[in-house]
PQR file with spaces between the fields and no chain letter, atoms N, CA, C, O and H, PARSE charges and radii, in Angstrom:
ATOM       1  N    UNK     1      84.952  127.671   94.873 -0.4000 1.5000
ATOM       2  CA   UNK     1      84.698  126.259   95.015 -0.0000 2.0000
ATOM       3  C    UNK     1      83.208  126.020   95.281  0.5500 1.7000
ATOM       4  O    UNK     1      82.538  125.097   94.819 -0.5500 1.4000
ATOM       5  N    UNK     2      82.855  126.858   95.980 -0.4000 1.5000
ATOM       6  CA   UNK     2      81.086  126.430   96.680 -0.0000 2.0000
ATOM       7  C    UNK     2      80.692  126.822   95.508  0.5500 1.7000
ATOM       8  O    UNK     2      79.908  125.905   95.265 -0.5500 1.4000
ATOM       9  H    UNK     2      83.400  127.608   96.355  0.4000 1.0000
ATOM      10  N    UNK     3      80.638  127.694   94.340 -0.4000 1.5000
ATOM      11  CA   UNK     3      80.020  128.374   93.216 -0.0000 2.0000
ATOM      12  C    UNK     3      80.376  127.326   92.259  0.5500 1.7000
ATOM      13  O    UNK     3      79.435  127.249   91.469 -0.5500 1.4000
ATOM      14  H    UNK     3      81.275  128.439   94.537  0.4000 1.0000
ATOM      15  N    UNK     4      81.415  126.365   91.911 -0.4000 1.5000
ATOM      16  CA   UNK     4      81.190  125.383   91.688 -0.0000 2.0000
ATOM      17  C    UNK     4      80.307  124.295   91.828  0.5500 1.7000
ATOM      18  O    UNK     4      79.885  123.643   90.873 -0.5500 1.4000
ATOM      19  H    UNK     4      82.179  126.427   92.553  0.4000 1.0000
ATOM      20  N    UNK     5      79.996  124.075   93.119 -0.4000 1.5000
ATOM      21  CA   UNK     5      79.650  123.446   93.701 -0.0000 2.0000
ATOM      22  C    UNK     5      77.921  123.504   92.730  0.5500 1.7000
ATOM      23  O    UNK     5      77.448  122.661   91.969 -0.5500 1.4000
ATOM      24  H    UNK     5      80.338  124.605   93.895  0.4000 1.0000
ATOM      25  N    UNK     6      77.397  124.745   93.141 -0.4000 1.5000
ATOM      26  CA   UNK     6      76.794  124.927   93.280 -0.0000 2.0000
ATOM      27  C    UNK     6      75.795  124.773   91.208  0.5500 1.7000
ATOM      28  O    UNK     6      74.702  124.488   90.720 -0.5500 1.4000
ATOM      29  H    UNK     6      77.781  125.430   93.759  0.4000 1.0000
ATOM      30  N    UNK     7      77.181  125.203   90.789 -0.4000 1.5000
ATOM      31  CA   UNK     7      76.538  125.198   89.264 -0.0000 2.0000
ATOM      32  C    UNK     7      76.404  123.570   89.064  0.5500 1.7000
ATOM      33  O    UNK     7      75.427  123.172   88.430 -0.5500 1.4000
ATOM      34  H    UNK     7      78.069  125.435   91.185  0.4000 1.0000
ATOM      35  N    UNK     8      77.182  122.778   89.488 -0.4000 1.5000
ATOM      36  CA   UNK     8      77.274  121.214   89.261 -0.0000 2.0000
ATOM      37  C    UNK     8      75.806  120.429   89.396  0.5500 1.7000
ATOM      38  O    UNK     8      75.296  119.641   88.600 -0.5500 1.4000
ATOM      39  H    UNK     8      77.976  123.100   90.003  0.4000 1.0000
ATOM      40  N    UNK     9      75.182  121.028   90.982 -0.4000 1.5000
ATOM      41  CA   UNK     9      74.190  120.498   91.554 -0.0000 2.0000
ATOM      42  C    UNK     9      72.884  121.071   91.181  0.5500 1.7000
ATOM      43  O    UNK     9      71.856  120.527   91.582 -0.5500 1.4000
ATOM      44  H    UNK     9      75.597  121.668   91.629  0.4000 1.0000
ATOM      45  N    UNK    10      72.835  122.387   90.263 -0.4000 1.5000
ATOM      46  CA   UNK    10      71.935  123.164   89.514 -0.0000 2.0000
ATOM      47  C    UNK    10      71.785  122.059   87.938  0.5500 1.7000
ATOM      48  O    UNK    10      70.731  121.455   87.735 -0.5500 1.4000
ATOM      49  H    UNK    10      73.671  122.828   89.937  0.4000 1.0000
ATOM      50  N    UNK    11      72.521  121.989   87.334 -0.4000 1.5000
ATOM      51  CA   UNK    11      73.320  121.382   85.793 -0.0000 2.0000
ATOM      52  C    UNK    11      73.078  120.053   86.056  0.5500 1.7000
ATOM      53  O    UNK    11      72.329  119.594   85.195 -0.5500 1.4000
ATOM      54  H    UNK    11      73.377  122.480   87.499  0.4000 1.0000
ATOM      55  N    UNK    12      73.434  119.151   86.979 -0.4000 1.5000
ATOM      56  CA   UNK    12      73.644  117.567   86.596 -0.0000 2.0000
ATOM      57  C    UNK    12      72.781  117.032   88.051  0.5500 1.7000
ATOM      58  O    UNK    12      72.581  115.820   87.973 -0.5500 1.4000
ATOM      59  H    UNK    12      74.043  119.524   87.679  0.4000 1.0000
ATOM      60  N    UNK    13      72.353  117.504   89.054 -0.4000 1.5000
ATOM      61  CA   UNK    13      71.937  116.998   90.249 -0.0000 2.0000
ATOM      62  C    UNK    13      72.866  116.540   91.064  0.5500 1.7000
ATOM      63  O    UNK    13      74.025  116.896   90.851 -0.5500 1.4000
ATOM      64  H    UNK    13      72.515  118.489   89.118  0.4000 1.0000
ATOM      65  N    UNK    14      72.628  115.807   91.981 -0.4000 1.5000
ATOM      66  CA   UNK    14      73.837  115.395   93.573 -0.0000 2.0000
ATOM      67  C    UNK    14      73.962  114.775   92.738  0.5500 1.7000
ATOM      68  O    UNK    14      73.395  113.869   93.349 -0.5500 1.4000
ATOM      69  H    UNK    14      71.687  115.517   92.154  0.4000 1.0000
ATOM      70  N    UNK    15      74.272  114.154   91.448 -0.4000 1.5000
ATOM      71  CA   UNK    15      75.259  113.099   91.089 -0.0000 2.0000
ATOM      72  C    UNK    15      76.072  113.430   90.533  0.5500 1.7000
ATOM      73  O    UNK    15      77.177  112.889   90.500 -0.5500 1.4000
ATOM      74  H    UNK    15      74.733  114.890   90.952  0.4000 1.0000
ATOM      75  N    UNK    16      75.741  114.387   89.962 -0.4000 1.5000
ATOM      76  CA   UNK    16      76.944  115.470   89.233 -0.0000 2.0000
ATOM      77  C    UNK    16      78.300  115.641   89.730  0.5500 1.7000
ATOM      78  O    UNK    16      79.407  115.768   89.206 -0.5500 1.4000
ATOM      79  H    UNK    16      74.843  114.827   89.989  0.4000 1.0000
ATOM      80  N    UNK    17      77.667  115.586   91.378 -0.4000 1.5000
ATOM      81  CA   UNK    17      79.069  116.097   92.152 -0.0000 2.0000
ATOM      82  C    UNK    17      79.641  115.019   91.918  0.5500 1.7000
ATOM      83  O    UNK    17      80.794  115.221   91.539 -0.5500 1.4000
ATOM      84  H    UNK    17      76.768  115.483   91.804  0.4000 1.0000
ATOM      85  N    UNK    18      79.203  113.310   91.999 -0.4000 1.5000
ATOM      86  CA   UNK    18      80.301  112.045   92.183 -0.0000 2.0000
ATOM      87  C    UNK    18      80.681  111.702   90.876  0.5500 1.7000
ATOM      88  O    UNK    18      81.170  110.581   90.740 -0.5500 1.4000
ATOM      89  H    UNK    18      78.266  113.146   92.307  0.4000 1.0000
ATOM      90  N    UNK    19      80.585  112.295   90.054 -0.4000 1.5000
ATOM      91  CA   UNK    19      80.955  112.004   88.480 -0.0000 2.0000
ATOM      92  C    UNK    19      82.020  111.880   88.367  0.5500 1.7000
ATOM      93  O    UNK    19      82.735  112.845   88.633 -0.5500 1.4000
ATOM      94  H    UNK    19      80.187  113.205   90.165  0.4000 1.0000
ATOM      95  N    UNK    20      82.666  110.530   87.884 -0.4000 1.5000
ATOM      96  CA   UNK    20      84.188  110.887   88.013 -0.0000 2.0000
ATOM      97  C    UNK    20      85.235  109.425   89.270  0.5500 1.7000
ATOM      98  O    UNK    20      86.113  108.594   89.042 -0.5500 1.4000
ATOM      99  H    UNK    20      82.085  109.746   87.668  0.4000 1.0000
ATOM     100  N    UNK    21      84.417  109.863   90.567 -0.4000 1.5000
ATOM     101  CA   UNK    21      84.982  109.277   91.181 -0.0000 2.0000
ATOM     102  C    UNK    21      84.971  107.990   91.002  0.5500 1.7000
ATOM     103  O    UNK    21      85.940  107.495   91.577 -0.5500 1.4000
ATOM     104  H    UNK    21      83.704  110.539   90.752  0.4000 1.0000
ATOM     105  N    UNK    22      84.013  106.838   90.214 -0.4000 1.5000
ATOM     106  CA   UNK    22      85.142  105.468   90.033 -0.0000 2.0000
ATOM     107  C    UNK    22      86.205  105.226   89.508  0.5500 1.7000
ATOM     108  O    UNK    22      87.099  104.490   89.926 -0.5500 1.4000
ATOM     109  H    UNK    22      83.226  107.241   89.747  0.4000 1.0000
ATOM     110  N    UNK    23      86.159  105.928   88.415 -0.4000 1.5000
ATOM     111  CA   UNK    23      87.597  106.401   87.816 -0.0000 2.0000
ATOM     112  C    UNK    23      88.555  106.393   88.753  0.5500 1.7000
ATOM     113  O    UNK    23      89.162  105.388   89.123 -0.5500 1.4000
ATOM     114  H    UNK    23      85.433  106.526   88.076  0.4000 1.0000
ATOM     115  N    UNK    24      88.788  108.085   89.360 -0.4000 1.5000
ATOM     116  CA   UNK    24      89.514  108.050   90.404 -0.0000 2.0000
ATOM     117  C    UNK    24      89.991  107.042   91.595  0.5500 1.7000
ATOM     118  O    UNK    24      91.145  106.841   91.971 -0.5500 1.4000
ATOM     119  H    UNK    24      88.294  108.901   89.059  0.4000 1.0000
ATOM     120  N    UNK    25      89.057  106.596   91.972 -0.4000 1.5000
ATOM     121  CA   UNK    25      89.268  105.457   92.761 -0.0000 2.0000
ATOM     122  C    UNK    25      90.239  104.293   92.132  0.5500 1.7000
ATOM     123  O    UNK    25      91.150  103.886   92.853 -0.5500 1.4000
ATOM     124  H    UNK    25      88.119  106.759   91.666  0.4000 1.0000
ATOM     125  N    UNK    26      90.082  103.741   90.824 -0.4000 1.5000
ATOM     126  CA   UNK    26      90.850  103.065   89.988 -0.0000 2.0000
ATOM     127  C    UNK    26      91.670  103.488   90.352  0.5500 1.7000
ATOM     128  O    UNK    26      92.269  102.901   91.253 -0.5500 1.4000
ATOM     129  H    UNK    26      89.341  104.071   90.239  0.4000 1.0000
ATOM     130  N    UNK    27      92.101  104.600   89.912 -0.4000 1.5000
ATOM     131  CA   UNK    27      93.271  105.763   89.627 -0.0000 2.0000
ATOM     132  C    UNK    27      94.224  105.441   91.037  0.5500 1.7000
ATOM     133  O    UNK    27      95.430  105.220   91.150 -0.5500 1.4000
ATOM     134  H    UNK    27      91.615  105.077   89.180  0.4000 1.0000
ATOM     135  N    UNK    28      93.355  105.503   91.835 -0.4000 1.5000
ATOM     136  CA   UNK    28      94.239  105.447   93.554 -0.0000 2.0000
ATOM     137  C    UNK    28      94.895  104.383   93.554  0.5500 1.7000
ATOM     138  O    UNK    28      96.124  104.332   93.595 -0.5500 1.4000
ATOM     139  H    UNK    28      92.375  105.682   91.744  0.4000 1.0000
ATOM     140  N    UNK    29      93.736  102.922   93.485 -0.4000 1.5000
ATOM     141  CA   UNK    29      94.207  101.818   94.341 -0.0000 2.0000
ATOM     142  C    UNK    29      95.940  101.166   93.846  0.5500 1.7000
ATOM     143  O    UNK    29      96.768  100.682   94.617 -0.5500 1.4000
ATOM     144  H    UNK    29      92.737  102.963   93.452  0.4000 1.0000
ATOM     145  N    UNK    30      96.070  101.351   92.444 -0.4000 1.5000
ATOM     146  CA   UNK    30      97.234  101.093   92.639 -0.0000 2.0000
ATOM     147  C    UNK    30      98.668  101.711   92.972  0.5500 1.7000
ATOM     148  O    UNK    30      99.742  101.165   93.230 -0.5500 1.4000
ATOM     149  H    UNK    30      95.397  101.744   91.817  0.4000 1.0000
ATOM     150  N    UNK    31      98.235  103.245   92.856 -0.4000 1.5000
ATOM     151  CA   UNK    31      99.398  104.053   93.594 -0.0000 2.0000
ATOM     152  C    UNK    31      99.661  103.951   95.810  0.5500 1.7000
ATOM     153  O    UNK    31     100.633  104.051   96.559 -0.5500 1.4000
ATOM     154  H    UNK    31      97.363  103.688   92.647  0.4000 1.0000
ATOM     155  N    UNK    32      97.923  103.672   96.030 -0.4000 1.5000
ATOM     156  CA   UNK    32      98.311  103.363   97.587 -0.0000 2.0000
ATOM     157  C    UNK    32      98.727  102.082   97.834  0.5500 1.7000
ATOM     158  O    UNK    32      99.145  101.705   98.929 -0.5500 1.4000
ATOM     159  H    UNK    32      97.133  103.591   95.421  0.4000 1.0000
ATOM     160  N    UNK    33      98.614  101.296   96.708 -0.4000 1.5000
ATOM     161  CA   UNK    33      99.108   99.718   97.507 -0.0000 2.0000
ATOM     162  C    UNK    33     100.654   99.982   97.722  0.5500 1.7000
ATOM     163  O    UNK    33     101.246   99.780   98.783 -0.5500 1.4000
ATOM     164  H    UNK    33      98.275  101.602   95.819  0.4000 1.0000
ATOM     165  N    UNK    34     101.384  100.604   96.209 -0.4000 1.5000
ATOM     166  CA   UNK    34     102.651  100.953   96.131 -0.0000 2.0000
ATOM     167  C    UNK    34     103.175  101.616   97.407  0.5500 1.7000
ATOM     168  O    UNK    34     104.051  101.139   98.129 -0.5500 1.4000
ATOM     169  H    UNK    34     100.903  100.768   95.348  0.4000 1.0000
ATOM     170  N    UNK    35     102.623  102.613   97.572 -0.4000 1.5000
ATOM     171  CA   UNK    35     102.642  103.246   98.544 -0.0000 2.0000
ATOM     172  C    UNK    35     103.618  102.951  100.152  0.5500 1.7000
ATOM     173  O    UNK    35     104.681  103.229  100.708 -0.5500 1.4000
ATOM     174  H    UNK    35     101.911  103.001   96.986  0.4000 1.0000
ATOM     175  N    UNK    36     102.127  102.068  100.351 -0.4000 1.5000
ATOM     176  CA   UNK    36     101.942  101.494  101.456 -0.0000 2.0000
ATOM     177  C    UNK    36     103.241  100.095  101.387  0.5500 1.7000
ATOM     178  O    UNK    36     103.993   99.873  102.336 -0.5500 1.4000
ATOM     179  H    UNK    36     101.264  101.842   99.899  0.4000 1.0000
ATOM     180  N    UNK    37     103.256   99.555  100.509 -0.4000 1.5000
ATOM     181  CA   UNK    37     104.232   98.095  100.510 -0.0000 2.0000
ATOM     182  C    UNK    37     105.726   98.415  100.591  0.5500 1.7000
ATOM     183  O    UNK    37     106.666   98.082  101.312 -0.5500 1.4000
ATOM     184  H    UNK    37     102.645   99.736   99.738  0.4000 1.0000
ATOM     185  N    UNK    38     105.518   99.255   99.474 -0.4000 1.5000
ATOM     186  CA   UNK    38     107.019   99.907   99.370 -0.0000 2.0000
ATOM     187  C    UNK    38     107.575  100.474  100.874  0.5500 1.7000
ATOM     188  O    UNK    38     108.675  100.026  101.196 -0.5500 1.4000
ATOM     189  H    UNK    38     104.754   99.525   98.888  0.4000 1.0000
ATOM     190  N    UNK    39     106.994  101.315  101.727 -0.4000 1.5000
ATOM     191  CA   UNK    39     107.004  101.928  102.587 -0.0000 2.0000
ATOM     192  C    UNK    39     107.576  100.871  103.579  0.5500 1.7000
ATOM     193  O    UNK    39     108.651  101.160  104.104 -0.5500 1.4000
ATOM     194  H    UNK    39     106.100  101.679  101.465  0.4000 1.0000
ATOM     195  N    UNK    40     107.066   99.830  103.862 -0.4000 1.5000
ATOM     196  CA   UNK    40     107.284   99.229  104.581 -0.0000 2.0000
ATOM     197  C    UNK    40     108.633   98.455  104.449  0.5500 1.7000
ATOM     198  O    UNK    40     109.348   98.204  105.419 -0.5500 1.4000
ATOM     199  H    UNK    40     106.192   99.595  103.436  0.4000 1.0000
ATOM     200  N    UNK    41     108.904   98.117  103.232 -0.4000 1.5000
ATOM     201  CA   UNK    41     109.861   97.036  102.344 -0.0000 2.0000
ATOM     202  C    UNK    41     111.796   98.746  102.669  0.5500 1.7000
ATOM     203  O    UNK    41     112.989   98.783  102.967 -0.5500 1.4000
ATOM     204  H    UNK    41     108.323   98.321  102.444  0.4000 1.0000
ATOM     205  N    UNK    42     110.678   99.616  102.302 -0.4000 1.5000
ATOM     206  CA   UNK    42     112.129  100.784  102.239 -0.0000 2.0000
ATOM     207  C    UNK    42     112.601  101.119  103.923  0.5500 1.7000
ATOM     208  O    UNK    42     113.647  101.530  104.424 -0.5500 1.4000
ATOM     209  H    UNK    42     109.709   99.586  102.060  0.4000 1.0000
ATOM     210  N    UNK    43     111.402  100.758  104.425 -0.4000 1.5000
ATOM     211  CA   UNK    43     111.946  101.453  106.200 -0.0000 2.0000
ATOM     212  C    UNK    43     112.155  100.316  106.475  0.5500 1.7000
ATOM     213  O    UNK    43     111.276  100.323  107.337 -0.5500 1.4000
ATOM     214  H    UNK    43     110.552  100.424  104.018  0.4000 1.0000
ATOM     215  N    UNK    44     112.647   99.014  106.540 -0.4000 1.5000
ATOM     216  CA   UNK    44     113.413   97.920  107.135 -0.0000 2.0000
ATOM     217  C    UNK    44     114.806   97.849  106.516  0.5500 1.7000
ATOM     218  O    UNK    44     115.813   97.370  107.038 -0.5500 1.4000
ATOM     219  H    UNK    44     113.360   99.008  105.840  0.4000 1.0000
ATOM     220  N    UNK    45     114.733   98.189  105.786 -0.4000 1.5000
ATOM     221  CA   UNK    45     116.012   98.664  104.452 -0.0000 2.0000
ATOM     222  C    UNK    45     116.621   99.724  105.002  0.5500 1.7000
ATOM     223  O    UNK    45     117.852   99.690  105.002 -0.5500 1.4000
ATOM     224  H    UNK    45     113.915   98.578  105.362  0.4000 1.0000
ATOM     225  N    UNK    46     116.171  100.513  105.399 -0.4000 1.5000
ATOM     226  CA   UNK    46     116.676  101.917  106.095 -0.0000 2.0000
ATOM     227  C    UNK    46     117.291  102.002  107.183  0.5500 1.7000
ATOM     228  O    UNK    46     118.242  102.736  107.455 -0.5500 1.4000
ATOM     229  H    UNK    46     115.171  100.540  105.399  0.4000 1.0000
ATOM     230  N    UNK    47     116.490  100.873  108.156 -0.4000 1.5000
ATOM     231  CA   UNK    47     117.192  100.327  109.534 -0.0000 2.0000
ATOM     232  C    UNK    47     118.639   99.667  109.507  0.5500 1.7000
ATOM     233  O    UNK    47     119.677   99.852  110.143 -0.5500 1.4000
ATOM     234  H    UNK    47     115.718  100.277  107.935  0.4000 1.0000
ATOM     235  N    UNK    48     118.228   98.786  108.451 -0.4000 1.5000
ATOM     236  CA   UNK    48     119.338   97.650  108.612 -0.0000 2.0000
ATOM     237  C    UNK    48     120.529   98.600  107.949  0.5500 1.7000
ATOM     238  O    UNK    48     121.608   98.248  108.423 -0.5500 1.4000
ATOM     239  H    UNK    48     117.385   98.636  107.935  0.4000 1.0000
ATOM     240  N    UNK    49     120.716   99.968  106.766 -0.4000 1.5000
ATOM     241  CA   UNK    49     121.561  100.773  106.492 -0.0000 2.0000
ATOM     242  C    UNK    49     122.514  101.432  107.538  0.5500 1.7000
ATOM     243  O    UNK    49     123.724  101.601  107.689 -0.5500 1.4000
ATOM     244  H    UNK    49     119.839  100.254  106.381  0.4000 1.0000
ATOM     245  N    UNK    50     121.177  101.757  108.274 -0.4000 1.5000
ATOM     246  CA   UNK    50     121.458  102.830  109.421 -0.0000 2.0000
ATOM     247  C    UNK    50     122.688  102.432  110.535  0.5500 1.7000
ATOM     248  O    UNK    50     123.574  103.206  110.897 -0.5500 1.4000
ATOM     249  H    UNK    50     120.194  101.620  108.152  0.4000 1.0000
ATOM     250  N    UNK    51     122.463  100.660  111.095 -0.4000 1.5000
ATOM     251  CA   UNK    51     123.451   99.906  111.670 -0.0000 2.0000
ATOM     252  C    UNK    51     124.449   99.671  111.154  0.5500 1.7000
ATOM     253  O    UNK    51     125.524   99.857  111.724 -0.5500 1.4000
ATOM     254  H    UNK    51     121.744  100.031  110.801  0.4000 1.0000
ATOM     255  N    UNK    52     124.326   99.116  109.724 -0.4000 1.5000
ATOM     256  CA   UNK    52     125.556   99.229  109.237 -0.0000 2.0000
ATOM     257  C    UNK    52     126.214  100.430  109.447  0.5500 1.7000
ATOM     258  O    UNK    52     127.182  100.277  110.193 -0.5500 1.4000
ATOM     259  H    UNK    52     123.453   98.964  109.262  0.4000 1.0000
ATOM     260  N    UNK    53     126.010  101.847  108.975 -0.4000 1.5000
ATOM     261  CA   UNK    53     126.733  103.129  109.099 -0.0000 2.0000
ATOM     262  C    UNK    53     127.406  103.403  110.055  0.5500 1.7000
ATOM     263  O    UNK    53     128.498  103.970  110.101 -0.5500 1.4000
ATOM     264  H    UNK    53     125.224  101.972  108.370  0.4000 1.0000
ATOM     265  N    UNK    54     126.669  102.942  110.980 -0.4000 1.5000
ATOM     266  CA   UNK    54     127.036  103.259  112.883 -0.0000 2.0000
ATOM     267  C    UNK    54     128.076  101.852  112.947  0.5500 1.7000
ATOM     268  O    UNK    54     129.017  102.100  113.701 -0.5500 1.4000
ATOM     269  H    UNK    54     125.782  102.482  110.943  0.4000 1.0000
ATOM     270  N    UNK    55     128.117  101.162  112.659 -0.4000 1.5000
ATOM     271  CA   UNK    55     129.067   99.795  112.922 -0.0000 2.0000
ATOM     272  C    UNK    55     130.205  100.778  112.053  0.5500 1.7000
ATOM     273  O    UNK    55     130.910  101.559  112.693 -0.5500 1.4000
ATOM     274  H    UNK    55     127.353  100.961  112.046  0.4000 1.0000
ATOM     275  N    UNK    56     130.292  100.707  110.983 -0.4000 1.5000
ATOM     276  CA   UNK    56     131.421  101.216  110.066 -0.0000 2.0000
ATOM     277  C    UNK    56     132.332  102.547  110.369  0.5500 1.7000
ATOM     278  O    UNK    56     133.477  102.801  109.997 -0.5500 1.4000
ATOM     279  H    UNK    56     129.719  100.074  110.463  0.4000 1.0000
ATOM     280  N    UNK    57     131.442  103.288  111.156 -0.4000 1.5000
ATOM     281  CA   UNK    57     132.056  104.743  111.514 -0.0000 2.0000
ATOM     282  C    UNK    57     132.261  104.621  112.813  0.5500 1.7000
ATOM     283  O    UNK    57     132.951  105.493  113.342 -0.5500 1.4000
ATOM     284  H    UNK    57     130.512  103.081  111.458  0.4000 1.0000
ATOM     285  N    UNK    58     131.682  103.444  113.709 -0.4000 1.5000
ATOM     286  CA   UNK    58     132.548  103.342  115.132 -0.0000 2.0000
ATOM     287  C    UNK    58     134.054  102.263  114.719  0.5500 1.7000
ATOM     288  O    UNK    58     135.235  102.272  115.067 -0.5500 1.4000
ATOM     289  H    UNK    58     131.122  102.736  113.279  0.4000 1.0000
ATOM     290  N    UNK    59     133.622  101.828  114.254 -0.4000 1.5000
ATOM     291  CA   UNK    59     135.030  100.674  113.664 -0.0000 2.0000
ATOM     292  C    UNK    59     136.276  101.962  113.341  0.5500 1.7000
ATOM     293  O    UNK    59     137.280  101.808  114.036 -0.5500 1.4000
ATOM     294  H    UNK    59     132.663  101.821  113.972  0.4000 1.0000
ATOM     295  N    UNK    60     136.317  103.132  112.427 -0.4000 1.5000
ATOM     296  CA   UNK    60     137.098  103.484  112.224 -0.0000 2.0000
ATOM     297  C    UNK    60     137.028  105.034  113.614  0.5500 1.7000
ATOM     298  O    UNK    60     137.479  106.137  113.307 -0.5500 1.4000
ATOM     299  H    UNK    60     135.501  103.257  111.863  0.4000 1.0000
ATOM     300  N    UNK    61     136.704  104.894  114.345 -0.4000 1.5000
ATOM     301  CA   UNK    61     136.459  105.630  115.123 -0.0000 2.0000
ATOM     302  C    UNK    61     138.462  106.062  115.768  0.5500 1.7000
ATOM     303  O    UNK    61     139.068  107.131  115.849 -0.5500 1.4000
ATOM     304  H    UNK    61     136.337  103.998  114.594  0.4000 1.0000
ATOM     305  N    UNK    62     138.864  104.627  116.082 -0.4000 1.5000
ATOM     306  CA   UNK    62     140.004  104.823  116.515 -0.0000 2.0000
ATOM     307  C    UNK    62     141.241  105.314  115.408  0.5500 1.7000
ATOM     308  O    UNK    62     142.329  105.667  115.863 -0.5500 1.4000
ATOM     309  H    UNK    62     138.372  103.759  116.016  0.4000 1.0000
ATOM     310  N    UNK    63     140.919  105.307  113.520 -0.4000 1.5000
ATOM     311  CA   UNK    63     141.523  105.885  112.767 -0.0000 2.0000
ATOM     312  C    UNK    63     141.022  107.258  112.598  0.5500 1.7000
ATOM     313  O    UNK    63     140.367  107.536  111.593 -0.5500 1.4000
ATOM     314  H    UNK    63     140.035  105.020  113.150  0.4000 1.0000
ATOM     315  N    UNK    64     141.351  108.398  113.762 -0.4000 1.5000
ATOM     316  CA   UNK    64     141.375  109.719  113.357 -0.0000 2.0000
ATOM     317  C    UNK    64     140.029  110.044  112.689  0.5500 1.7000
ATOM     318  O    UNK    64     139.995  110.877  111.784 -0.5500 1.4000
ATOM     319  H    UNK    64     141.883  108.172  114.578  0.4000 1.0000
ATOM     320  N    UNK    65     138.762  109.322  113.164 -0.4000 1.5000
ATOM     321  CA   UNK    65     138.055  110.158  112.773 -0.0000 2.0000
ATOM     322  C    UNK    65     137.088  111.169  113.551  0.5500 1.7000
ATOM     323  O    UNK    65     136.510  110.741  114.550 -0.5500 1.4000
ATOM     324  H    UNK    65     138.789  108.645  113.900  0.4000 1.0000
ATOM     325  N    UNK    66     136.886  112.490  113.141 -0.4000 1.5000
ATOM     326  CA   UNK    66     136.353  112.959  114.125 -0.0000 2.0000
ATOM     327  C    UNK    66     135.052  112.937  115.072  0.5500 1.7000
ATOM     328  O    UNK    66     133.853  112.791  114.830 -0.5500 1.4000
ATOM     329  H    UNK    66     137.355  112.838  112.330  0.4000 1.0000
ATOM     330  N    UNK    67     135.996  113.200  116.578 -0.4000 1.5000
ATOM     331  CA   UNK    67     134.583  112.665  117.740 -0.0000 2.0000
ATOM     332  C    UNK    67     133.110  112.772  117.053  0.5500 1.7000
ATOM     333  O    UNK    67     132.379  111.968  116.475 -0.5500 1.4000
ATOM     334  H    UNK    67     136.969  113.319  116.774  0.4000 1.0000
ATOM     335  N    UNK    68     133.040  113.927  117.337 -0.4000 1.5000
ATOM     336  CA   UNK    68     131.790  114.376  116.702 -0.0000 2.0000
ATOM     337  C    UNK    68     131.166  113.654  115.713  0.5500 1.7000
ATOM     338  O    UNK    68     130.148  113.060  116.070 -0.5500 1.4000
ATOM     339  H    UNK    68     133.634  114.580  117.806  0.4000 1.0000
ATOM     340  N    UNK    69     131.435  113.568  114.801 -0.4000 1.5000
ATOM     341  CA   UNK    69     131.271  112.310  113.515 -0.0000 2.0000
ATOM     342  C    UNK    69     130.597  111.237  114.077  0.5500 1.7000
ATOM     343  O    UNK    69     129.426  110.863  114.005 -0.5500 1.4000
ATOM     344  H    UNK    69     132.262  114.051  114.511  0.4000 1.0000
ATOM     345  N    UNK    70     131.604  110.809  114.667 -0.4000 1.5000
ATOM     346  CA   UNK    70     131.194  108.969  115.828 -0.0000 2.0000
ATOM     347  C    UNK    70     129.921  109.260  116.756  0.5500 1.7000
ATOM     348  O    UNK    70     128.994  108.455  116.665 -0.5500 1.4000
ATOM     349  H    UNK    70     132.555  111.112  114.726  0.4000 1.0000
ATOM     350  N    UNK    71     129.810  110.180  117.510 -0.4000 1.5000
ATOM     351  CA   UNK    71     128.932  110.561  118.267 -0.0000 2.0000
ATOM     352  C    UNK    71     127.670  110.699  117.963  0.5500 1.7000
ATOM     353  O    UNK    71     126.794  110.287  118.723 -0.5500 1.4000
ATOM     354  H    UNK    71     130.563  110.834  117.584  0.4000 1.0000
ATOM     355  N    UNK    72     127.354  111.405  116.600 -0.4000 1.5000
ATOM     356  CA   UNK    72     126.373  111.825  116.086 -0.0000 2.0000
ATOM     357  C    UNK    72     125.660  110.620  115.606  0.5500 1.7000
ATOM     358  O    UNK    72     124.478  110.358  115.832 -0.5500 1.4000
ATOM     359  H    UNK    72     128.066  111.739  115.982  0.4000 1.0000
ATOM     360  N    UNK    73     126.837  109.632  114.647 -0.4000 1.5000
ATOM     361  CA   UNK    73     125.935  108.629  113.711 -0.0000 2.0000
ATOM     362  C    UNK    73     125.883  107.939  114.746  0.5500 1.7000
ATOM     363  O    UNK    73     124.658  107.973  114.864 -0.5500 1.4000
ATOM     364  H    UNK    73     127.797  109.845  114.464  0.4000 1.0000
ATOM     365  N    UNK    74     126.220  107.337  115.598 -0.4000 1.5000
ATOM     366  CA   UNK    74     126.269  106.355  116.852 -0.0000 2.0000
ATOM     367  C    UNK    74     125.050  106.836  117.899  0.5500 1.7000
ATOM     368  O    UNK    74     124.645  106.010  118.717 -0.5500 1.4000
ATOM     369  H    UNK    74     127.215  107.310  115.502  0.4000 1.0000
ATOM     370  N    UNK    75     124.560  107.975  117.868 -0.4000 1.5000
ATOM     371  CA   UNK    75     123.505  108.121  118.906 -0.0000 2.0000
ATOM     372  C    UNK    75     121.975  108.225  117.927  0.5500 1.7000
ATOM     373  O    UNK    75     120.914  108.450  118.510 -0.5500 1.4000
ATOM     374  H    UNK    75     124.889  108.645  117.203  0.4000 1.0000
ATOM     375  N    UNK    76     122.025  108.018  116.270 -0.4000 1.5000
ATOM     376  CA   UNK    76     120.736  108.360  115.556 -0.0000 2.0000
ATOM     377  C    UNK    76     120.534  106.959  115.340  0.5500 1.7000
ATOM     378  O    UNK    76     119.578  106.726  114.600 -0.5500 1.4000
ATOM     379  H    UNK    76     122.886  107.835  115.796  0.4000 1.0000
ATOM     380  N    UNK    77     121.026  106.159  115.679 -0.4000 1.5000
ATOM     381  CA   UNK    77     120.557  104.564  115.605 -0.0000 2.0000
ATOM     382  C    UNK    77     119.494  104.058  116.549  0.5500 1.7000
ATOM     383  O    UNK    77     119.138  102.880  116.503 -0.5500 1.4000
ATOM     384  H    UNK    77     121.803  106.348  116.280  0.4000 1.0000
């Protein structure tokens, strides 16, 4: 990598090394907005799943299902 480095800044000067990066940057901004929005939009989504699960598996709690089962999803909420 440094021997890279090093032929880049011999060959093209310190600009050599940033060649590239507006591109890249393009390249980013719309995968981190996704990212980031989605993220937020999927973990409130995830919560509100999560209660439901725990409501639904204590509801049948008294049809034979096992303790353990109830216990587990009922205490990761």
């Amino acid at each position: 990598m440094f021997d890279a480095a090093v032929g880049i800044t011999k060959g093209k000067g310190v600009q050599g090394l940033y060649s590239g990066l507006g591109v890249t940057m393009i390249e980013i901004m719309p995968y981190a907005a996704l990212q980031f929005g989605l993220y937020d939009a999927l973990q409130i989504a995830w919560k509100k799943a999560q209660v439901l699960l725990v409501v639904y598996v204590c509801q049948w709690k008294k049809a034979q299902v096992p303790p353990i089962l109830c216990v587990s999803v009922c205490s990761s909420a």
